[in-house]
C-alpha positions in Angstrom: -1.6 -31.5 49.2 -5.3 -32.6 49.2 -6.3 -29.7 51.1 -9.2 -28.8 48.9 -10.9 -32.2 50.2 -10.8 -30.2 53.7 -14.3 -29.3 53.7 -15.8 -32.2 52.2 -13.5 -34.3 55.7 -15.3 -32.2 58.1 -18.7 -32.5 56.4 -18.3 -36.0 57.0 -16.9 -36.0 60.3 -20.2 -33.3 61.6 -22.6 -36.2 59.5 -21.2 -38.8 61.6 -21.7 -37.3 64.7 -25.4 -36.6 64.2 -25.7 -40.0 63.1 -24.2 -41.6 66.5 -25.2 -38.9 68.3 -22.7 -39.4 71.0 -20.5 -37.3 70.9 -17.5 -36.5 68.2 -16.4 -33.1 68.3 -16.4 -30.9 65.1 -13.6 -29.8 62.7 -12.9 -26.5 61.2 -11.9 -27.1 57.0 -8.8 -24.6 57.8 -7.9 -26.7 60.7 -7.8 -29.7 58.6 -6.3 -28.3 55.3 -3.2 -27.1 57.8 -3.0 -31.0 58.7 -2.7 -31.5 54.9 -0.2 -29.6 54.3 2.1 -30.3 57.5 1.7 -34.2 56.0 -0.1 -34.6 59.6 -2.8 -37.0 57.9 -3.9 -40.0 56.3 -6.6 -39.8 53.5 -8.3 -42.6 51.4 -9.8 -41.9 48.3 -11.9 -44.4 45.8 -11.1 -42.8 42.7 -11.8 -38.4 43.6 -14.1 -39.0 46.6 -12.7 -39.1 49.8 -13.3 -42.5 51.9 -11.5 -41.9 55.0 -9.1 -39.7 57.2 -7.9 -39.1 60.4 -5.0 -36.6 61.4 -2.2 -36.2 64.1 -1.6 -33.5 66.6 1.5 -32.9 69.3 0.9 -31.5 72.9 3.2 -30.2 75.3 5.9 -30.1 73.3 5.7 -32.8 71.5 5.0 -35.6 74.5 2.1 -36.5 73.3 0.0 -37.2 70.0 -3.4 -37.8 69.4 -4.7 -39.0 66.4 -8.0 -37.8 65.9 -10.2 -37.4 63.5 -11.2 -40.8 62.4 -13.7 -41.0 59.7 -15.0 -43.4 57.1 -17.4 -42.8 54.4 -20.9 -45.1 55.5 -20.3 -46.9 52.0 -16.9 -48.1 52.9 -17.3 -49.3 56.4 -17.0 -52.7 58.1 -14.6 -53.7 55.4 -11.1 -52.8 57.4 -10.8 -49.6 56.4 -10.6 -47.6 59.7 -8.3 -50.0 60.7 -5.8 -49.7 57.7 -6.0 -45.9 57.9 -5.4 -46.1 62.0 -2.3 -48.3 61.4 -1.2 -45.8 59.3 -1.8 -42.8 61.4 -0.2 -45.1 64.1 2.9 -45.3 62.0 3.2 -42.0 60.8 3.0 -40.9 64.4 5.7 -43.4 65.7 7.8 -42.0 62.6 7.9 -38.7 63.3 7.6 -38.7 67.1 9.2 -41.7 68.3 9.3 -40.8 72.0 5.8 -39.2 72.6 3.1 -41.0 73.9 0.4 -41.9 71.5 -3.7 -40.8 72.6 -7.0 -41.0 71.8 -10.4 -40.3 73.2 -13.3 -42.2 71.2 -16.9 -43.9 72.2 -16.7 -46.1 69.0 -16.5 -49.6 70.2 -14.6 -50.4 66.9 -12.2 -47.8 67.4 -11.3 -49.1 70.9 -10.7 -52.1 68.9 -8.2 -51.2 66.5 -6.5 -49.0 69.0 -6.2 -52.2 71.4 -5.0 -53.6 69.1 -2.6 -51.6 68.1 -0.9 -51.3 71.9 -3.1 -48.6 73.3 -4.7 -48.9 76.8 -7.5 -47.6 78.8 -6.9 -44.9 80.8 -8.0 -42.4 83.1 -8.1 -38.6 81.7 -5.4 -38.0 84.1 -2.6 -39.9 82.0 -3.5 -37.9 78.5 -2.3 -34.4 78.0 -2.7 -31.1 80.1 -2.6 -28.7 77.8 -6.1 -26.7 77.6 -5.7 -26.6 73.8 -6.4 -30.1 73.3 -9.3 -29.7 75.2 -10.8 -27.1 74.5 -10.9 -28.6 71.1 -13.6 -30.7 72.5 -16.0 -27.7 72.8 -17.8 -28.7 69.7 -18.8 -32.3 71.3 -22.7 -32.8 72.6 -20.8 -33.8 75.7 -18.4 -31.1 76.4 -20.7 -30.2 79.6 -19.7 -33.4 81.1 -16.1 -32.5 80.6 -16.5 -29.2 81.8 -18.0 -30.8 84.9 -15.7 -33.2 85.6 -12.5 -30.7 85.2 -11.6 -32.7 82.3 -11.4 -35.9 84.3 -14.1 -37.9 82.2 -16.8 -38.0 79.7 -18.6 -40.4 77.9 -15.1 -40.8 75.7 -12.6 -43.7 76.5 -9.0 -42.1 77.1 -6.4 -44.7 75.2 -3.0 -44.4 75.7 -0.3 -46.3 73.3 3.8 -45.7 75.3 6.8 -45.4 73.7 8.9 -47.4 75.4 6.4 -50.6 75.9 6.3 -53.6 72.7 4.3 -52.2 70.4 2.7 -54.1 67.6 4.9 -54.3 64.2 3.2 -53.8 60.6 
């Protein structure tokens, strides 16, 4: 199940965000080791170290998923990796919720990329998820005042929004 890697994920996750420094909001290992287990996850390895992950979560009964948590070890970047393991997040999302919506909030040019993309579009706050949970989950974030502010209607974060029932790309 991987989920002793959980630790070492969200070490690499909080590194990151001190590195960009704009923003990525924290992970809790037991939060992550759950998305292990449920099979809510992609993880890379290069032999025993971890390279990459990201994870999927439903909201409001499953209408929506996120998939959140994208990381890639600094040795492994700009090589295609974050895009491989978004596909497959992407995938695994379609395959187990076919009708939800598929969301992301991110300030990484390169993950607006891949998420273009993929089908996802820029939206306003307003089309993503309600439900207080998924939000709050932002609480960790350097910007979470700005959210706060705004009553969850923007941040520095791009909201991306992949539909169901709109041609989607095929891998």
């Amino acid at each position: 199940m991987h989920t002793n890697y959980a630790t070492e994920i969200c070490e690499m996750i909080e590194t990151a965000a001190k590195i960009r420094g704009t923003g990525i909001a924290r992970r809790n290992p037991l939060y992550i080791a759950q998305k292990l287990q449920e099979g809510k996850s992609i993880i890379a390895f290069a032999g025993n170290q971890v390279i990459g992950f990201c994870y999927i979560e439903t909201w409001e009964h499953e209408q929506y998923v996120a998939n959140s948590g994208l990381i890639v070890h600094p040795d492994y970047r700009y090589v295609g990796l974050a895009k491989q393991i978004k596909e497959k997040a992407f995938a695994l999302s379609r395959k187990r919720f076919p009708e939800a919506k598929i969301f992301g909030l991110t300030t990484s040019l390169a993950v607006m990329k891949i998420n273009s993309d993929l089908g996802y579009k820029p939206v306003t706050f307003s089309e993503l998820t309600t439900d207080a949970s998924f939000w709050k989950g932002c609480a960790s974030c350097v910007n979470y005042d700005i959210l706060q502010r705004t009553q969850h209607k923007m941040c520095l974060c791009t909201g991306m929004l992949c539909e169901p029932n709109k041609p989607q790309k095929t891998f």
